[in-house]
C-alpha positions as CSV (number, residue, x, y, z in Angstrom):
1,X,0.0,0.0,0.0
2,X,1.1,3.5,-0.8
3,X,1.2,6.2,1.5
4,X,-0.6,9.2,0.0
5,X,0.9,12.8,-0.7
6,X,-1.1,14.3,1.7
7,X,-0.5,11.2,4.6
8,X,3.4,11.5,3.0
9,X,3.3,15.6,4.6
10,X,1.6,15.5,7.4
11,X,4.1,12.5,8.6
12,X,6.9,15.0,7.3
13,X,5.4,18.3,9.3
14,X,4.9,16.1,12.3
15,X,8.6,14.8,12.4
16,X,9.9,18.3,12.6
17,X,7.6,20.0,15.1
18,X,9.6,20.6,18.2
19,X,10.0,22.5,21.7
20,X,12.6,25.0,20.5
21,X,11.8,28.9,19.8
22,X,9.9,29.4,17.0
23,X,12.1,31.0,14.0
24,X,10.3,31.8,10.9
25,X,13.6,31.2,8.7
26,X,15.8,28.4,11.2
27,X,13.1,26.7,12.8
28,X,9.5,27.1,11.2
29,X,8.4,24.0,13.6
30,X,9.2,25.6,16.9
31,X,5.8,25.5,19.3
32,X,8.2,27.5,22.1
33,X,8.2,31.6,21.8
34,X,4.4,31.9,20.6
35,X,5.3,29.2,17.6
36,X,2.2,27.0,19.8
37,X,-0.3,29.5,17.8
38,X,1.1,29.4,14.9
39,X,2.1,25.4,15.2
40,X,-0.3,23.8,17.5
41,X,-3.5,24.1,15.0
42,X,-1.5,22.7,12.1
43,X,0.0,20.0,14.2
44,X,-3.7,18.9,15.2
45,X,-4.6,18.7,11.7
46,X,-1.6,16.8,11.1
47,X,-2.5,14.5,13.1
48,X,-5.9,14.4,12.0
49,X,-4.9,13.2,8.6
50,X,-2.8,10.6,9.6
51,X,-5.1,8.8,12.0
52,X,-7.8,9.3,9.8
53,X,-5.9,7.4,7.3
54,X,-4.8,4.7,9.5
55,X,-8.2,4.1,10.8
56,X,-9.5,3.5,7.0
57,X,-6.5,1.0,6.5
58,X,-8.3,-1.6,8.4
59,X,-11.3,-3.9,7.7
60,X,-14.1,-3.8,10.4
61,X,-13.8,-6.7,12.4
62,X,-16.8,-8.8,13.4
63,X,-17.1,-9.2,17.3
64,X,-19.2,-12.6,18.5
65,X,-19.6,-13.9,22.0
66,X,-17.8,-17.3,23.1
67,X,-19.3,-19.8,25.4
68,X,-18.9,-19.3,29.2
């Protein structure tokens, strides 16, 4: 299976969001120094899209009741 573009960047974003201050130009990523309100939404969304798409990689799975 094939990881789509848009699975393929939000994985990406979400490997590079960190605690450091956040720097425009060196470190875009950065949730310290106010970079939470820039950051923070996008990383939700982020991770939005990938469990979204992991959820819909698995079949429903039929639950039955054993004997006791």
């Amino acid at each position: 299976m094939t990881t789509p573009a848009a699975v393929a960047g939000a994985l990406t974003r979400l490997a590079q969001y960190n605690s450091g201050d956040y720097e425009p130009a060196s470190n875009p990523r950065g949730f310290d120094d106010g970079g939470h309100v820039i950051n923070f939404p996008a990383a939700l969304a982020d991770m939005v899209t990938v469990s979204n798409w992991i959820a819909g990689t698995f079949a429903p799975v039929a639950v039955t009741e054993g004997p006791r």
